[in-house]
N, C-alpha and C positions, 0 to 999 in steps of 0.2 A: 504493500500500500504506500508506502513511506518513499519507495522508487516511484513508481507512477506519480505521485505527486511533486517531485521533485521533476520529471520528465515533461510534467505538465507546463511546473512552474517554468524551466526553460524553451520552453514552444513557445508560451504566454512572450518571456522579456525577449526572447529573440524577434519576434511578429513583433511586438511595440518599439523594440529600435528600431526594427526595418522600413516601420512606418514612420516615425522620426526623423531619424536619415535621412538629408538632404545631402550630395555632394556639392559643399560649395567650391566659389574662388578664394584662395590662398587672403585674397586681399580685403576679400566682405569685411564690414565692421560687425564685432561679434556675434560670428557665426552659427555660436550653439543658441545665443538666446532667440538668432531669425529663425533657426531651425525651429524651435520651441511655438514662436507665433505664426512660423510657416501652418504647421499641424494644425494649428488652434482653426486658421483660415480653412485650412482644406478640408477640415473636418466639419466648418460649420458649413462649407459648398456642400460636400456629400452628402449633408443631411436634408440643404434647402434641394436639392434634385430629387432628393427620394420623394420628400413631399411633394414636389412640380410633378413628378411622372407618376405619380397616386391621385393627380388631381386633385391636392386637400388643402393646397395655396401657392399662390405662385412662387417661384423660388429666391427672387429678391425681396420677397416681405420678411420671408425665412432670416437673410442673410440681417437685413435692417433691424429683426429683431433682433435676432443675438449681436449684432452691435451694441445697440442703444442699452442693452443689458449688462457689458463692458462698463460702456461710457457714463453711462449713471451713476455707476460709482465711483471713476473718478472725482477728487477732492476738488474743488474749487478757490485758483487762486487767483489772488486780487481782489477778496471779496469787494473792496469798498471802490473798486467802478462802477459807477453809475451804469443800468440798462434801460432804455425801453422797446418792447414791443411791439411795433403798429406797422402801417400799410404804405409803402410808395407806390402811387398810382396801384392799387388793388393789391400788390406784390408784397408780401411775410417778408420782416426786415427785423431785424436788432441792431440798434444804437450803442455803440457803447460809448460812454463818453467818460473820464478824466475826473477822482472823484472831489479838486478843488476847480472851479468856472472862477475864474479871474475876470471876467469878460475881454481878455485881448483875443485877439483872432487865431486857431489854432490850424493845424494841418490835418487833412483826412486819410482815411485808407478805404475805401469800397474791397471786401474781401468776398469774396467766392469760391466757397468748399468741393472739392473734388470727392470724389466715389463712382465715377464710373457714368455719372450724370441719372445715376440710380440708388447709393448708396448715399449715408453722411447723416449726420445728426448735429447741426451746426448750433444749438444753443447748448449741448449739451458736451460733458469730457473734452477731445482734445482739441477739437474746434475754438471752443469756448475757452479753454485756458488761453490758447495762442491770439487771440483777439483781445482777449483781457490783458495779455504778454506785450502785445503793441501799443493797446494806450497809453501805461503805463511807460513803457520803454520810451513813445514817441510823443508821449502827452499832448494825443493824437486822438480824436475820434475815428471811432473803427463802424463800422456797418454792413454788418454780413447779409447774402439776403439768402432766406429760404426761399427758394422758387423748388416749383413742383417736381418732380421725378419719374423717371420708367420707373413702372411700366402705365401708368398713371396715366401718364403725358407723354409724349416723343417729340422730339424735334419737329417743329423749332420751338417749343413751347416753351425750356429752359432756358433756351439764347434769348427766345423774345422780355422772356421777365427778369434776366437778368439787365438786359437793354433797358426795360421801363424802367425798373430801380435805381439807374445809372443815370438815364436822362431827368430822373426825379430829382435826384439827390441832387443834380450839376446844376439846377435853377438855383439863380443867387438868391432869394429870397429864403432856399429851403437853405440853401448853406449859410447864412445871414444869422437865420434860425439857432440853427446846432454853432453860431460862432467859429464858423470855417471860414479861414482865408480861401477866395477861388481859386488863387494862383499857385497852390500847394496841395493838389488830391491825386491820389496815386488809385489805381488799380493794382490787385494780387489776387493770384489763383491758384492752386494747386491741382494738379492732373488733369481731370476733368475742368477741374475748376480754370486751370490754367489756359484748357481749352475755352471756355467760355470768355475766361478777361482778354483772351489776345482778338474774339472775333466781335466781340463791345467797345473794345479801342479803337479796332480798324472803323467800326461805325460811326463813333461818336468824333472820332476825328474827320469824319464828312463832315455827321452834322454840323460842326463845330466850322465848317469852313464851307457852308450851305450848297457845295456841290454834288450828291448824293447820287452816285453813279447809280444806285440800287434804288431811287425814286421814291425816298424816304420822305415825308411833308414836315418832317422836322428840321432843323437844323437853323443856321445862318448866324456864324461870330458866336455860341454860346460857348461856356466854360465846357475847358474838354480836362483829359486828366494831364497829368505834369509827368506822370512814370507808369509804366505797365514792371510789375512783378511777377514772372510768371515760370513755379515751381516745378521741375519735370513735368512741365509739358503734354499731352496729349493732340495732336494736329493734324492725323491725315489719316484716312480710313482705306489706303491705295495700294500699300506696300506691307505687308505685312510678314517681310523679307530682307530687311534690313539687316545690315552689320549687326546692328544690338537686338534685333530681333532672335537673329539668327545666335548670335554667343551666349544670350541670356533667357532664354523660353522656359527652363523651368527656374528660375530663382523666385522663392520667394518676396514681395506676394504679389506681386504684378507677373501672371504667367501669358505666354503668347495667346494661346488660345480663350481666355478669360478677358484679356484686352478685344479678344474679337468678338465676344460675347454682347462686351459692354456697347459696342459699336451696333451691332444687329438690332442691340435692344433699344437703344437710343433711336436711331434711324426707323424704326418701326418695321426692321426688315424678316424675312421669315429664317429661323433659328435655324434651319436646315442648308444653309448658306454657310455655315461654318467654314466645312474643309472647302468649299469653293474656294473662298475669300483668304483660307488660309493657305493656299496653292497659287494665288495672284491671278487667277484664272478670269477675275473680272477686271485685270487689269495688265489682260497679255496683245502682246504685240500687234495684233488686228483689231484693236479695239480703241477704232477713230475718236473716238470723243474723249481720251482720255489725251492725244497727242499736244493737244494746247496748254497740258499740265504736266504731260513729263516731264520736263528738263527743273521744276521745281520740286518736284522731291526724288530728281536722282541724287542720292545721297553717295555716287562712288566718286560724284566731282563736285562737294560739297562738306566731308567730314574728312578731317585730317586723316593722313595714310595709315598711323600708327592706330587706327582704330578701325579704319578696314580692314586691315590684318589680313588675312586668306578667305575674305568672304567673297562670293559674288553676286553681282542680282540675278534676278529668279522673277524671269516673266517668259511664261510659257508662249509658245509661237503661235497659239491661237486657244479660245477659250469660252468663257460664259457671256454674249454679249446682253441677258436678259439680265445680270445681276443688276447692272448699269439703270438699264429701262426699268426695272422694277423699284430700285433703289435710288431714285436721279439725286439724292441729296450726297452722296457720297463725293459731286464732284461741286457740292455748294461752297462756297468758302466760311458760309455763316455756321456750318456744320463742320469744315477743315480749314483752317486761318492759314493754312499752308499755303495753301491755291489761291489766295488773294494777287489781283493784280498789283504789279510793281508802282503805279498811282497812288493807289491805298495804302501800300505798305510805307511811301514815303508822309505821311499823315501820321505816325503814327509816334508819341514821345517815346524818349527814350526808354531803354531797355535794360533790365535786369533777366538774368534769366539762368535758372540752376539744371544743369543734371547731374546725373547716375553715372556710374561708368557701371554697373551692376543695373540695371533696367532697360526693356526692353524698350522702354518709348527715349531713351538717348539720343538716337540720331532724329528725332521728331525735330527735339527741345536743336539740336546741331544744325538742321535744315534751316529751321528758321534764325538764329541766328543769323547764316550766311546771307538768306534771303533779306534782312533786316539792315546787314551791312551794307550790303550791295545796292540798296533804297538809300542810303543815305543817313540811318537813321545808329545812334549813339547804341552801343549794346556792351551794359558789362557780364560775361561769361563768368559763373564759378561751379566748375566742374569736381567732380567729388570721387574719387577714385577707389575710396573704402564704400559710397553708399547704395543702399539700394532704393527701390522703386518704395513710395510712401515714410519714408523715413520721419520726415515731421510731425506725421501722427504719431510718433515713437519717441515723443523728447517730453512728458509729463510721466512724473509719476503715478502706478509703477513702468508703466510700461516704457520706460524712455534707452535710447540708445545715444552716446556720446554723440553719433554722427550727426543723429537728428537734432540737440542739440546747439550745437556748432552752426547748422543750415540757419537755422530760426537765427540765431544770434548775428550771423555774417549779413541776411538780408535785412536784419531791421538795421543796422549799423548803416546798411546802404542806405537803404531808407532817408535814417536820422540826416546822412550825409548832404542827398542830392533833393531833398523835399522840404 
């Protein structure tokens, strides 16, 4: 008896390493604890599918719950910044504001939370510490805005309401209001979120200069922002093939196929699209409508050589031309800020912008850069060579990781610097 249980007990610890076990890179910043929240992720995915293919709820409500069941209990710091609650143009917003009003004029942040454009719990845990983190730091009003989520909503629903909140916020009156100087508001996003602040700049930088290539009734001379912050990146739905695609697909917790996930679900496209989309097959070489957009996110004459390494691109010689037609938003810009015309990109302030050398959307956060210089437009690069994909959700206690950290602290220094 006392064998068998002993035989049991190591079938049991060997299956729980196995599943543990992640092989990383030599250079990830601490490895075992990614491993640790790798699990935690890919255990609450297996659970949110089992319920999705049971039919007994969809599989991102799944994921949303066991976040916010995390993030709840995260401590809350900074208590004595000021919040409020309410509505820009119809659009869920939190205020946070500085908790001594001197009445002189201060600086803003418009922050917008990433998860996939489906996940995040922005008043609550690590969202809410890091927004609490800036005022404080920048004695700065911060304003995050809840806009709605897949599967809920799809594109454009999240870009449009982060746009209203943005155009709300930017009338002087309302900034007059909250005691912001106009000539000091910054935008910041993280993944998702990053994708959303880079395709709200390029807008508001029309309106702001009332030539609205996109036929927008808004605009002309209004307050636009002073800096776009925009944290790994998320920007093209094309290539799903890239150098950092291709070296990083399973690292923890941004994996290649889960970023394609978060795209299908956003775009409102059918799930069964997957392996198409993850073979480039709706973005192979016969396929004319994408030819006005290749050369902006070829990324092999775009991202320094030491990080193409031995990759190549990977576009099949002919493929899905229905993904396209079925999907027409994958080649919008307001959906991929990549594909924005060289016009618009010169519109748009300067540039902060972080990545991963450990995540797959790396060469995203890379393209654009290059595309950002090559407009004209100021761009400081700080690239992170220990970090992975979400790390700034990882710098509050407990869950915090040195690298993330360091991120949070290097960009609001920028911030403080240039705003």
């Amino acid at each position: 008896m006392a064998k068998l249980l002993c035989g049991v007990t190591l079938i049991l610890t060997l299956a729980l390493s196995y599943y543990i076990y992640i092989p990383l890179p030599a250079t990830v910043s601490e490895p075992w604890k990614l491993m640790l929240v790798g699990v935690a992720y890919r255990t609450a995915t297996h659970l949110a599918d089992l319920s999705h293919s049971l039919g007994l709820v969809h599989h991102i409500h799944v994921l949303n719950l066991a976040m916010m069941s995390v993030e709840y209990f995260l401590p809350v710091e900074f208590e004595d910044v000021q919040t409020e609650d309410t509505e820009f143009d119809g659009v869920h917003v939190r205020v946070y504001m500085p908790p001594h009003q001197d009445g002189t004029l201060r600086r803003a942040v418009v922050f917008i939370h990433g998860g996939g454009w489906a996940l995040g719990t922005p008043k609550l845990g690590s969202y809410d510490a890091l927004c609490r983190k800036m005022v404080m730091k920048l004695n700065a009003v911060v304003v995050t805005v809840d806009y709605r989520m897949a599967p809920d909503v799809r594109f454009p629903v999240q870009y449009e309401e982060c746009l209203q909140a943005a155009r709300y916020f930017l009338q002087r009156d309302v900034l007059a209001h909250y005691s912001v100087d106009p000539e000091r508001v910054a935008v910041c996003g993280d993944s998702a979120g990053g994708n959303l602040a880079a395709a709200v700049t390029q807008q508001i930088g029309q309106d702001s200069r009332g030539d609205d290539v996109r036929g927008s009734s808004e605009g002309g001379g209004g307050v636009q922002f002073k800096l776009q912050v925009l944290i790994y990146p998320v920007l093209q739905p094309l290539d799903f093939n890239t150098a950092s695609y291709q070296q990083n697909w399973g690292i923890p917790i941004l994996y290649r196929d889960l970023m394609a996930r978060y795209w299908l679900e956003y775009l409102g496209a059918d799930a069964s699209l997957l392996h198409t989309i993850l073979l480039n097959n709706h973005t192979a070489l016969d396929e004319s409508r994408v030819n006005p957009h290749r050369s902006k996110f070829d990324w092999t004459s775009m991202i320094p050589e030491h990080m193409c390494k031995q990759y190549m691109a990977i576009f099949p010689l002919t493929g899905s031309p229905s993904v396209l037609q079925d999907v027409p938003a994958m080649l919008d810009p307001r959906a991929a800020p990549l594909l924005a015309e060289q016009e618009i990109l010169k519109m748009v302030p300067r540039a902060y912008i972080m990545t991963c050398e450990h995540d797959v959307l790396r060469d995203d956060g890379m393209m654009y850069i290059r595309r950002l210089e090559l407009a004209g437009v100021p761009v400081t690069h700080r690239h992170y060579n220990d970090c992975f994909h979400g790390c700034v959700s990882f710098a509050f206690w407990p869950l915090y990781f040195s690298v993330g950290i360091r991120a949070i602290d290097d960009y609001i220094a920028w911030i403080h610097t240039h705003l």
